[in-house]
Structure formats: C-alpha cells, structure tokens
N, C-alpha and C positions, 0 to 999 in steps of 0.2 A: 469514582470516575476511572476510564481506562486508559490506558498508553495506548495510543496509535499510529502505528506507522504508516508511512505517508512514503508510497515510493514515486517518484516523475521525472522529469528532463530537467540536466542541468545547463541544457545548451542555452548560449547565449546569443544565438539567433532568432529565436522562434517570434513569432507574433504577439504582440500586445496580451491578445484573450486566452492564449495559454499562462501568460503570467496571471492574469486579474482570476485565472478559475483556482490557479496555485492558491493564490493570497486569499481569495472565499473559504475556501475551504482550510487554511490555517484559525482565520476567524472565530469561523463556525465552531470549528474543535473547542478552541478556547473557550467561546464564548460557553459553549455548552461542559466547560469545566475540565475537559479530556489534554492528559500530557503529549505534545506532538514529540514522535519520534521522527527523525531525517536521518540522512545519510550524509547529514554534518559540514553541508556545503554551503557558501552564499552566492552563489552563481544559478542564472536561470530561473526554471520553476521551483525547484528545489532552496533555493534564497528566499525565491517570493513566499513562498510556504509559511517559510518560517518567520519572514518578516511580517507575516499578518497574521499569525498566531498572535507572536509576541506585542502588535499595535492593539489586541484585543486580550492584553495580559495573561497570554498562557505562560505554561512550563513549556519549555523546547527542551530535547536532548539530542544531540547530534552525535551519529556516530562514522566514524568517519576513516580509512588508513592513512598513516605513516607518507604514504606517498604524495597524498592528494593535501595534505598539510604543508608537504615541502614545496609543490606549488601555488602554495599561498591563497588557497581556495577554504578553506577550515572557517564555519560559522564562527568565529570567536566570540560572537554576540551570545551562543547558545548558554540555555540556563546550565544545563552540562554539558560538556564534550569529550566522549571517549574515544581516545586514540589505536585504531588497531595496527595490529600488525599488516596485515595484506587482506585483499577484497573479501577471500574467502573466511575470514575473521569477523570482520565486517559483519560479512550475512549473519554466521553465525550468532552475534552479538544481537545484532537487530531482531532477530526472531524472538531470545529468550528475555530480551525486555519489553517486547511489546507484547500487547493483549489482543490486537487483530489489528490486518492489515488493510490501506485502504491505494489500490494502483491508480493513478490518475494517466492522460495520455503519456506515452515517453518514448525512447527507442532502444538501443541495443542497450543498453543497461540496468530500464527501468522494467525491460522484459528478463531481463536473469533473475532481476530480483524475485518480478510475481511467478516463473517458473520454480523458482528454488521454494519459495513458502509454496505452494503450490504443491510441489513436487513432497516434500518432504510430509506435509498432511496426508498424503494418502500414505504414504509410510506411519503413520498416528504417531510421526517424531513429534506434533504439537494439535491440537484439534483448534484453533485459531481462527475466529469467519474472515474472508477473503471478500475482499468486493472490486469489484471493475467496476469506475468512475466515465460511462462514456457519455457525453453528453451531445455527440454529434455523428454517432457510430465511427467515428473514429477505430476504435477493433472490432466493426462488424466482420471485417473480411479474415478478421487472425479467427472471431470464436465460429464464421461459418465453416472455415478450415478444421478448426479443431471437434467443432460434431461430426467431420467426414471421418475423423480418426475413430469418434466412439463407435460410428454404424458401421465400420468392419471391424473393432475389435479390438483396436490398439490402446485405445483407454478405457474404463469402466463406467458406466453411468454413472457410479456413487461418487467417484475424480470429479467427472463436471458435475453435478451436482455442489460442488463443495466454491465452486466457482459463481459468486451471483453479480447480477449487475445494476447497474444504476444510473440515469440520465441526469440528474442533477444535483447540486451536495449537498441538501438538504436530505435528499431521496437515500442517496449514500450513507449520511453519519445516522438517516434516521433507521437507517438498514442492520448499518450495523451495532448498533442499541441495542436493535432486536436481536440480535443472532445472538449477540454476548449475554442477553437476560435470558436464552431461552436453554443456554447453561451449553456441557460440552455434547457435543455428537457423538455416534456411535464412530469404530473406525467403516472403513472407504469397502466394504462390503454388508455394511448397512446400513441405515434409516439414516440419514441428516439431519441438521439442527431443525429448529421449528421455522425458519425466515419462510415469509410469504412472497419474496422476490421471486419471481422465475428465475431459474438456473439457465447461464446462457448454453447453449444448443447447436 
C-alpha cells in the first residue's frame, strides 16, 4: 500500500461539503489500506481528512512546523507526527515520505503545496503521480489559465501532462492506483506514466 498525501484547506470557515469530501476521501484511503499523509493539522479540511481516515482505521502521519504547533493547531491524534522546522521543511518532508500526491479544493496554501510537487517533478526531483480532486470545477478556471501558458510556451506539454484530474474520490484514489502500478515515468521531456485520465488542459 502507498503513503498519500493529501494536501486541502485548513480554514475554518468553509461549508459543510468541503469537510464531508475531506472526511470521504480520508476513509477511502484507509479503507483501501493506503498511509494518509497531512500537513499535521486538526483544523478544517485538513482535520476532517484525517479524522476519517482514522474513523476508518488508517495510519495518519502529520507533518507539520514548529510554528503552527505553537498555535495549538498540531493533529496530536496523528499515528506519527513530525515536527519541522519552517514551512519550507515541511514540503520538503512531505514529498520524500509520500508515494504520490493527491490536491483536493484549498487556497493560498494548499496551491504552494501542489505547485511545489508539481514544480519539482518536472525537475525529475521525484516522479510522483499528482492528481487534482475537482469535483465541481472548482480549478476549472486555475487549469484553463494554465493551458494558456502551455499554448505560448511557458510550460511544456509533458509539465501538464504530469498534472491529471479527477471529479470524484473514488475516480481519484482509483487514479491514482493506477498511475503508482504503472511504475515511474520517463522525466518531463518524455512519455508519461500509463494513467488513462486526461491530463488537465
């Protein structure tokens, strides 16, 4: 089974059904035997994650900085919890214990994340499948943005290509099953793993 990280909103405003899709999709994980990685919070979606991983007996590891423990936000419930030093620690940690990552809706935080795995696979710092969780186009308007960038130049087809999506988290975890069986990819100026998802565009 694989480590999956699980990056989303830890805001504590948001509406009902962004928690209940957090908490599905913690389940799911579980259920289907996979260790959730977080970013070691219990606040928001990122709580609910992990709170219904663990109602469905997974492993949780939360990793989490130095900072955001002092404000009393730290899953202490998690099966592990690694303390970093500062955010950009943090990422670092989270990339090199998980086995691929899986974005669910978020905002300015939960987009550093999937830009930094993102980013860094086209660098072949880790060949890792990436999935975007939208189940209500939610980032229609970020990935129609970001095809404007491939069609003049500024990113590569094989970049978005490495990028795929998913409307429900079934469709997601079943996505990415596939992508991690179908073994690593070539790097980001060749051929992609075998996933039969369309690459978002």
């Amino acid at each position: 089974m694989a480590a999956i990280c699980v990056f989303c909103a830890s805001s504590t405003t948001l509406d009902q059904r962004w928690l209940d899709l957090a908490a599905e999709t913690g389940r799911e994980l579980a259920r289907r035997g996979h260790t959730l990685v977080s970013g070691g919070g219990r606040v928001g979606m990122m709580g609910a994650v992990t709170d219904g991983a663990r109602s469905a007996g997974g492993h949780t590891l939360g990793i989490i900085p130095q900072r955001l423990v002092d404000l009393e936000v730290a899953d202490e419930a998690s099966t592990e919890l690694v303390i970093t030093d500062d955010m950009a620690a943090r990422k670092t940690v989270m990339i090199d214990r998980s086995d691929a990552f899986l974005t669910l809706p978020g905002g300015l935080g939960t987009l550093d994340e999937l830009f930094e795995v993102w980013t860094t696979s086209t660098l072949d710092v880790h060949s890792k499948p990436i999935i975007l969780l939208d189940p209500d186009g939610f980032y229609d308007g970020l990935t129609r943005w970001l095809g404007t960038l491939a069609d003049q130049g500024f990113v590569r087809p094989a970049a978005m290509d490495m990028l795929l999506t998913a409307r429900t988290v079934t469709e997601a975890i079943d996505l990415t099953e596939a992508t991690l069986a179908a073994g690593p990819r070539s790097g980001p100026s060749g051929a992609t793993s075998g996933a039969t998802s369309p690459a978002t565009h």
